[in-house]
C-alpha positions in Angstrom: 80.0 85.5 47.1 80.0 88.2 45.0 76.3 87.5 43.8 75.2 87.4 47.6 77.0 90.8 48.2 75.5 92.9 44.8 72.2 91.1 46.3 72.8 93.1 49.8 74.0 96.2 48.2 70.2 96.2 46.0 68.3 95.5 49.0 69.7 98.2 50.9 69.6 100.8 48.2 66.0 99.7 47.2 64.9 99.7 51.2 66.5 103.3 51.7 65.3 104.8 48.7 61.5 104.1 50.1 62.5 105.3 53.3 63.6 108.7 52.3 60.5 108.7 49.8 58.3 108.0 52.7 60.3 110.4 55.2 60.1 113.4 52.3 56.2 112.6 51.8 55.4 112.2 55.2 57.5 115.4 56.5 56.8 118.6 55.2 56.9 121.8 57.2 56.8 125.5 57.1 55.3 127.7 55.4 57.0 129.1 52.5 56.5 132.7 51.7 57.5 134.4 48.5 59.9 137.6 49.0 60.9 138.2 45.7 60.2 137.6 41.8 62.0 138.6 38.6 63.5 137.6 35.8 66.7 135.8 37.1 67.6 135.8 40.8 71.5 136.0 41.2 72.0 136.3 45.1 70.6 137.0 48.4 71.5 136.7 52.0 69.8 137.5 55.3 70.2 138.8 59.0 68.2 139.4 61.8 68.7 143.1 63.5 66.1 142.6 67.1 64.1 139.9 67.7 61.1 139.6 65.5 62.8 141.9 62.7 64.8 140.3 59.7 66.7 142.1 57.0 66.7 141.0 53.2 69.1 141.4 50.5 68.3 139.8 46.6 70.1 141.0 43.7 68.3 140.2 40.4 68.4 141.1 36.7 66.5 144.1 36.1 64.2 144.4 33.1 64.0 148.6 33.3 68.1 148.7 34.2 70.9 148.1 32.4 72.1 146.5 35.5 71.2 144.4 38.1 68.9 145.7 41.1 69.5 145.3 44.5 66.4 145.3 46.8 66.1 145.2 50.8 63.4 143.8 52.3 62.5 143.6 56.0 60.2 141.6 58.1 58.7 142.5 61.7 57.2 138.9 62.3 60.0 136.7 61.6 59.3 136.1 57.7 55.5 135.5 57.7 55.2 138.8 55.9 57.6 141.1 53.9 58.1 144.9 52.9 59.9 146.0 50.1 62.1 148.8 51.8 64.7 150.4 49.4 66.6 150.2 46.5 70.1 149.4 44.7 72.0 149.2 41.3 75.2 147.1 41.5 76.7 145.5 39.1 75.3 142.7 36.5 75.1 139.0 38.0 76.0 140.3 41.4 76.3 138.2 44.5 75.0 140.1 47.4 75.1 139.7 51.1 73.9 141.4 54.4 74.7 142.4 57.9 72.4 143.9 60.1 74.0 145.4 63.3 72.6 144.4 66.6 71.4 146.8 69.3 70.9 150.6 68.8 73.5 150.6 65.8 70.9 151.5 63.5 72.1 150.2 60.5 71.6 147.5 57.8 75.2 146.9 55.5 74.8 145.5 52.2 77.5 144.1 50.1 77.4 143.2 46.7 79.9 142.8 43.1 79.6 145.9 41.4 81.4 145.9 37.7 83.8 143.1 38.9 84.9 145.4 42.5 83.0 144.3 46.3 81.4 147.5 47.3 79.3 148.0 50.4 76.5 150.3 51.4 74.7 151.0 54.3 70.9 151.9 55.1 69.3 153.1 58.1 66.2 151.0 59.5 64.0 154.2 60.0 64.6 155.8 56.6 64.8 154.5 52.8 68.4 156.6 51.7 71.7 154.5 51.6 74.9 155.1 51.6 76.7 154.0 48.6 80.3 154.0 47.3 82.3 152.0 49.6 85.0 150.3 47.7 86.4 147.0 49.6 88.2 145.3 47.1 91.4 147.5 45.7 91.8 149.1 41.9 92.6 146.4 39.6 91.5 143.5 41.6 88.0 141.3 39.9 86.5 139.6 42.7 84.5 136.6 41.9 83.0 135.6 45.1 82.8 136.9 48.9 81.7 136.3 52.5 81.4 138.5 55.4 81.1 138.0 58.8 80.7 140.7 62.2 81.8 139.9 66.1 79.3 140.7 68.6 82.0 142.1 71.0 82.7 146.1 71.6 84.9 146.0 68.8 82.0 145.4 66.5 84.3 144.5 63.5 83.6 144.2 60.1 84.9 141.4 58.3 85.5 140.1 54.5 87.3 137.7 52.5 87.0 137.6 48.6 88.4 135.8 45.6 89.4 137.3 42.8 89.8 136.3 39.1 93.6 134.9 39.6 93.0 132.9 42.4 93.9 134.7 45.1 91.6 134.7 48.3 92.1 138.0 50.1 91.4 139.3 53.7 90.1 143.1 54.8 88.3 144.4 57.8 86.5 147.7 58.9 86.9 148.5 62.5 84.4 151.9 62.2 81.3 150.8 61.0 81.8 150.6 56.8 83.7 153.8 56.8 86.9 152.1 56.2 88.5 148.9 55.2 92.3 148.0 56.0 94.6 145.2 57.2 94.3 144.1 53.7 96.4 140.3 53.4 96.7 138.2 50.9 95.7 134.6 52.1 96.7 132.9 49.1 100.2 134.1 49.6 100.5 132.3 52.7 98.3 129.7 53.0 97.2 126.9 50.0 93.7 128.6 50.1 93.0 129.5 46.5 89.3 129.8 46.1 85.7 129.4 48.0 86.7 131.5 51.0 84.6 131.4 54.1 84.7 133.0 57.1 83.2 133.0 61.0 84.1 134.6 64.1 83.6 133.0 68.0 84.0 134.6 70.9 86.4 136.4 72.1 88.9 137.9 68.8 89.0 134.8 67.4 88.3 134.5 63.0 88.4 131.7 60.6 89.1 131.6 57.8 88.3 128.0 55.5 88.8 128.0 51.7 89.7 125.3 48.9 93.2 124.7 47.8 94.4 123.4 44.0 94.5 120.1 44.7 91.1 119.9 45.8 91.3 119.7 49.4 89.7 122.2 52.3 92.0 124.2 54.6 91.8 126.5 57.1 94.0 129.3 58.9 92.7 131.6 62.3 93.5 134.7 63.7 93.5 135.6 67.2 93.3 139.1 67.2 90.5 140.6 65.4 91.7 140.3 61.8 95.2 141.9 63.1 97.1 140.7 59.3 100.1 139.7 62.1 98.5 137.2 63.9 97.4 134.6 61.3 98.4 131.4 62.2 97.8 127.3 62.9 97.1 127.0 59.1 96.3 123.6 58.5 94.2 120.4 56.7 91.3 119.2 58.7 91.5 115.8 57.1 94.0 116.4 54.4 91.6 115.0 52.0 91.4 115.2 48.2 87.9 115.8 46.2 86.6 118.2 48.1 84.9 121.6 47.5 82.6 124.6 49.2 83.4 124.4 52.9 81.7 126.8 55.3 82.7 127.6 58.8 80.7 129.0 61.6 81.8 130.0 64.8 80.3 129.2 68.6 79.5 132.4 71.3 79.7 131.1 74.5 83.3 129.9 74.6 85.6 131.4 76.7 88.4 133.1 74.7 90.9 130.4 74.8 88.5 127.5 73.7 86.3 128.9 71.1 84.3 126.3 69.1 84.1 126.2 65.6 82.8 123.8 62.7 83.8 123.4 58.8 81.8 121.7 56.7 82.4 120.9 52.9 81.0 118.2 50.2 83.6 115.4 49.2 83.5 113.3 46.4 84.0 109.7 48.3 85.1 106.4 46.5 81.7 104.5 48.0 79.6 102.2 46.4 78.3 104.2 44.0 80.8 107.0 44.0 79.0 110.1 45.2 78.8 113.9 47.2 79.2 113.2 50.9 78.5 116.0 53.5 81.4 115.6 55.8 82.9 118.0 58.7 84.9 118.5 61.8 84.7 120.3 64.7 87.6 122.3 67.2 87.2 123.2 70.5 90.3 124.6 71.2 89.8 128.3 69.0 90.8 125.7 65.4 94.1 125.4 67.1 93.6 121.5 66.2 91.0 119.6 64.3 88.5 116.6 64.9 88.7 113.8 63.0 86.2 113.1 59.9 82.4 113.0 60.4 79.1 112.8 58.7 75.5 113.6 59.3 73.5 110.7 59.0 71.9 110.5 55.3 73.5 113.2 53.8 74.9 110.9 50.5 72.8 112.4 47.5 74.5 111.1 44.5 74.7 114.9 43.7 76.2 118.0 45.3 75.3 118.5 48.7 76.1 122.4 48.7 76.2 122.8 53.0 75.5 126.0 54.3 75.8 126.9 58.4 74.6 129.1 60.9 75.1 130.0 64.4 72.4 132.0 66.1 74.0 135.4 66.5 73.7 136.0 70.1 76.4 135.7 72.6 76.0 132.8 75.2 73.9 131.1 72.5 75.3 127.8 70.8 72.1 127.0 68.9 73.5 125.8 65.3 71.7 125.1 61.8 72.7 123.4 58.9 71.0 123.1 55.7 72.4 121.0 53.0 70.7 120.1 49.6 69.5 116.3 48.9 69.0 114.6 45.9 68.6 111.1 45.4 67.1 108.8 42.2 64.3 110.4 40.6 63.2 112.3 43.5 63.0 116.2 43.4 65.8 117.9 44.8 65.3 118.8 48.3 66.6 121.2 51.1 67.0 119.5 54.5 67.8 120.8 57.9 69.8 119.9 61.1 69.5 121.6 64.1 72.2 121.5 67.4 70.3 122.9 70.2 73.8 122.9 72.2 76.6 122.9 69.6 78.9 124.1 72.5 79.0 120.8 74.2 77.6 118.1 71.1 79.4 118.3 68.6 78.4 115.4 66.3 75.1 115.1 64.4 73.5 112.2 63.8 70.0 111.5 62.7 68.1 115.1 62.4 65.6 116.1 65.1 63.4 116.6 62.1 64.1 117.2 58.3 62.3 119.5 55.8 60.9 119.5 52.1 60.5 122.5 50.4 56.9 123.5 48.9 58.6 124.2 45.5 62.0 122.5 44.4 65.1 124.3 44.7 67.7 125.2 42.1 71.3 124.2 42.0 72.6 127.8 42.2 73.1 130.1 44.2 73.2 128.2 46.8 70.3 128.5 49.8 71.3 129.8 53.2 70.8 128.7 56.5 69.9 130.9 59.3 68.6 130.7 63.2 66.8 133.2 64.4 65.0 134.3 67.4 61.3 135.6 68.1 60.1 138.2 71.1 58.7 134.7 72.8 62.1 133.3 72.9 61.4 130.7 70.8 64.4 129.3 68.2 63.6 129.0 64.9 65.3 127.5 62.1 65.2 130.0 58.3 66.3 129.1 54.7 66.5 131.4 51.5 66.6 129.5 48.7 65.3 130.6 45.0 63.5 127.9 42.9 64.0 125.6 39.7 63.2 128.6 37.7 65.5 130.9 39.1 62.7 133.4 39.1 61.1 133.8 42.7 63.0 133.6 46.4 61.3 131.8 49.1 61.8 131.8 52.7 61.0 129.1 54.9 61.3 129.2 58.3 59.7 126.0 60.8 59.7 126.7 64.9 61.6 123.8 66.7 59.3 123.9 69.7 56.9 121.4 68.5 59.0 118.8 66.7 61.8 118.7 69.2 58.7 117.9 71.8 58.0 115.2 69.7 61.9 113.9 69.2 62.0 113.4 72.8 58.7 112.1 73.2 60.1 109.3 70.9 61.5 106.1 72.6 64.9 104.7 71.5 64.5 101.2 71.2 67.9 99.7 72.2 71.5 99.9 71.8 73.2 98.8 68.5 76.7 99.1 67.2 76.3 98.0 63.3 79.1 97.1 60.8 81.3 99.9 59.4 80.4 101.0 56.2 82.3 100.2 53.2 84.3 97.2 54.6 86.9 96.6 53.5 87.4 99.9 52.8 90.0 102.5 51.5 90.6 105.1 52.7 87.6 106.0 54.7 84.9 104.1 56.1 81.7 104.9 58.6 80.9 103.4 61.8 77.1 104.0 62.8 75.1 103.6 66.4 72.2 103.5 68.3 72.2 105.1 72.1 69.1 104.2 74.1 70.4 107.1 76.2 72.6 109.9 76.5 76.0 110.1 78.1 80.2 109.6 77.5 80.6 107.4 74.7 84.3 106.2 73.6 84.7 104.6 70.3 88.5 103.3 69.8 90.2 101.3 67.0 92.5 98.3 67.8 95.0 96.5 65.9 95.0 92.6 65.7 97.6 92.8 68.4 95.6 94.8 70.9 97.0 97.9 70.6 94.9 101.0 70.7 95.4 103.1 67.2 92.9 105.8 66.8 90.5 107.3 70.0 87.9 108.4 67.6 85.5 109.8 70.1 85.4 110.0 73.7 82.7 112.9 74.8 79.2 113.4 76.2 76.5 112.3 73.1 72.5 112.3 73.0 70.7 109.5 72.7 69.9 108.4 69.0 71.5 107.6 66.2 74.7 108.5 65.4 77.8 108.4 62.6 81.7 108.9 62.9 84.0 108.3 60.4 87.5 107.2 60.2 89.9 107.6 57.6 92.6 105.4 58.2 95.0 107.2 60.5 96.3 107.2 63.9 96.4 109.4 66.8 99.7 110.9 65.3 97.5 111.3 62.1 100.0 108.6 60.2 98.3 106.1 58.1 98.0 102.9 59.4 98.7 99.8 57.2 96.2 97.4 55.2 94.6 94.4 57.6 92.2 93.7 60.2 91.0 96.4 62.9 88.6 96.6 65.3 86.2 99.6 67.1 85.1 99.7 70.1 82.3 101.3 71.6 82.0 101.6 75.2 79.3 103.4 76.9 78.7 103.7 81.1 76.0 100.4 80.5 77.6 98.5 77.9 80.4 97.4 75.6 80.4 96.3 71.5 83.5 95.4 69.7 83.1 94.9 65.4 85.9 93.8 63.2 86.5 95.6 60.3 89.6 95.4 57.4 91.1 98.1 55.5 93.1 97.6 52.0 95.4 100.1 50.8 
């Protein structure tokens, strides 16, 4: 028995190892364009100002500086070409970040670690001068890491959340444009949330923030009123998971105010056959007032770390959503693949990408790339990555339209509808349930006991046809966890019904 199942574990390692060979061989795309070259690249970050004009931030080590340089960069055809338009010096091995403001704002806000303090600056798209100086972080505080995020409402709000070097994940905005920053809070004093901060906004006042705890796990806390430091609230654990590390949440536009969408995704180290980096996530559609259960993008295992990174396009009514995740696998060259949601406002699961990318050049572990969705003049939605290469010494962008290979997705016949065994089984604590639609529509997927009693709805929503993953990990609709012995799911569509039997030991 145990010969026949190492046999079927080979085989099925062997058969998708050639598969995602023949998928990375088979599907390259893009063209990617070299921004930026130097000596050693330490961060970057992008944002699109009007459509057809992208913004550029890179900070790099300097060989004429003691310091490192920040440069801007901008592009008036969506990243085919770039200018070098101004200037920085912030502080050595820098992470750096931008924000360009929509409409006739005029302005381009950079942020950036200058000798161990987050300072921003902010540069006008019809001149090369900047405004520098503007402390963030308070005197005596040594931030290590930072994200920013801006609403697209009136309020046009400012907002940051940085780590510092004792652990503590803190929380400012700036309500008139980068003159100021206040409402200062301390996350970490409230909330587990010790380090990798992230943060998004949806429509409406609604922020997120998501950050790592000591023990390993991801949590998350909102706020309802623009960053008001009163109003933080419905902290909680997605999935109450250990092994887990960089999540990153993005926020949907078109929701009305009291059922904003938002994601968080994160890597998890998962106890499968072999152990290895997971991408997993979950979704809310109530403003993160309560979380989804566990998923997982099809074929996003790599053995290494998977490094997520999330974007919504930054319009309001839009729901468009990328993902970019790194993949690694074997001997193969590491990789930077791409999902796209066309509507993330009503499907919320992902399962087998539309289309996936390989890079021209191999990517580097660190920093990580970014994800980004942009829009042209013609309307049409493109998908961007920055993302520096195995060198560390030149920054690509590589953008791909989805016109033409979502034409092709849908051209594409689904043959069938399958339900296939869950995946480990048994298992403990987690395990995956994967399907086939032949078409779209609601889809419920519900665990029994061996008595016939429902325990866990794990989905019951509108899906696209294709193939899809959900995960469960082991609890009930009160989020208890269930005891060890023999389950089965369900699937029921409007056409048909599939029921698999599957065992869990604690």
């Amino acid at each position: 028995m145990l010969k026949r199942y190492l046999s079927i574990w080979v085989t099925f390692l062997i058969v998708f190892f050639f598969v995602e060979q023949a998928m990375a061989e088979e599907q390259r795309w893009g063209n990617d364009v070299l921004v930026h070259s130097a000596n050693h690249i330490y961060g970057f970050g992008m944002d699109q100002a009007d459509k057809d004009t992208l913004y550029l931030v890179v900070s790099d080590s300097s060989t004429t500086n003691s310091t490192d340089t920040t440069y801007i960069y901008r592009s008036t055809n969506n990243g085919i070409n770039w200018s070098h338009r101004t200037t920085n010096y912030a502080g050595r091995r820098g992470k750096s970040d931008l924000i360009a403001a929509k409409g006739d704002m005029d302005a381009v806000y950079t942020f950036f670690i200058l000798d161990n303090r987050l300072v921003s600056s902010r540069y006008s798209y019809g001149t090369t001068s900047v405004q520098l100086g503007i402390n963030i972080s308070n005197t005596g505080e040594s931030v290590v890491d930072f994200e920013v995020c801006h609403d697209l409402s009136d309020q046009y709000g400012l907002y940051v959340v940085y780590q510092t070097n004792h652990d503590s994940v803190i929380f400012k905005r700036s309500m008139n444009f980068d003159t100021t920053w206040t409402n200062r809070i301390n996350l970490s004093a409230t909330t587990p949330i010790i380090s990798k901060p992230s943060i998004a906004w949806s429509r409406g006042s609604h922020l997120v923030v998501a950050g790592k705890t000591t023990d390993n796990k991801i949590y998350t806390i909102r706020n309802t009123d623009y960053g008001d430091s009163a109003d933080w609230k419905n902290g909680q654990y997605p999935s109450g998971l250990g092994n887990c590390d960089n999540p990153v949440v993005a926020g949907s536009h078109t929701s009305p105010a009291d059922s904003a969408i938002f994601w968080v995704f994160y890597e998890r180290y998962a106890a499968l056959v072999p152990p290895r980096w997971v991408l997993q996530y979950h979704f809310s559609k109530d403003a993160c007032s309560t979380w989804s259960s566990i998923w997982s993008p099809t074929d996003t295992s790599t053995g290494n770390r998977v490094l997520p990174s999330l974007h919504v396009l930054e319009e309001n009514d839009i729901s468009n959503l990328t993902l970019a995740y790194r993949y690694e696998i074997g001997t193969e060259p590491r990789q930077i693949r791409y999902f796209y949601k066309e509507n993330a406002q009503t499907g919320y699961t992902f399962g087998t990408a539309p289309y996936t990318g390989v890079n021209d050049y191999e990517p580097d572990y660190a920093p990580p790339h970014r994800a980004y969705t942009i829009r042209g003049t013609d309307n049409t939605v493109r998908s961007a990555i920055l993302y520096i290469d195995s060198s560390q010494q030149n920054l690509y962008f590589d953008a791909s339209s989805f016109t033409g290979v979502e034409d092709e997705a849908r051209n594409e016949v689904i043959q069938g509808f399958s339900l296939k065994q869950n995946f480990p089984n048994p298992f403990n604590p987690t395990t995956k349930i994967e399907f086939v639609l032949s078409k779209s529509g609601q889809v419920k997927i519900e665990i029994f006991n061996i008595l016939g009693e429902k325990v866990k709805t794990l989905t019951d929503q509108y899906l696209k046809a294709g193939h899809q993953m959900i995960e469960w990990d082991g609890k009930d609709d009160l989020g208890k966890e269930v005891t060890s012995g023999v389950y089965f799911y369900r699937l029921q569509t409007e056409d048909l019904t599939e029921t698999k039997k599957m065992v869990l030991l604690r």
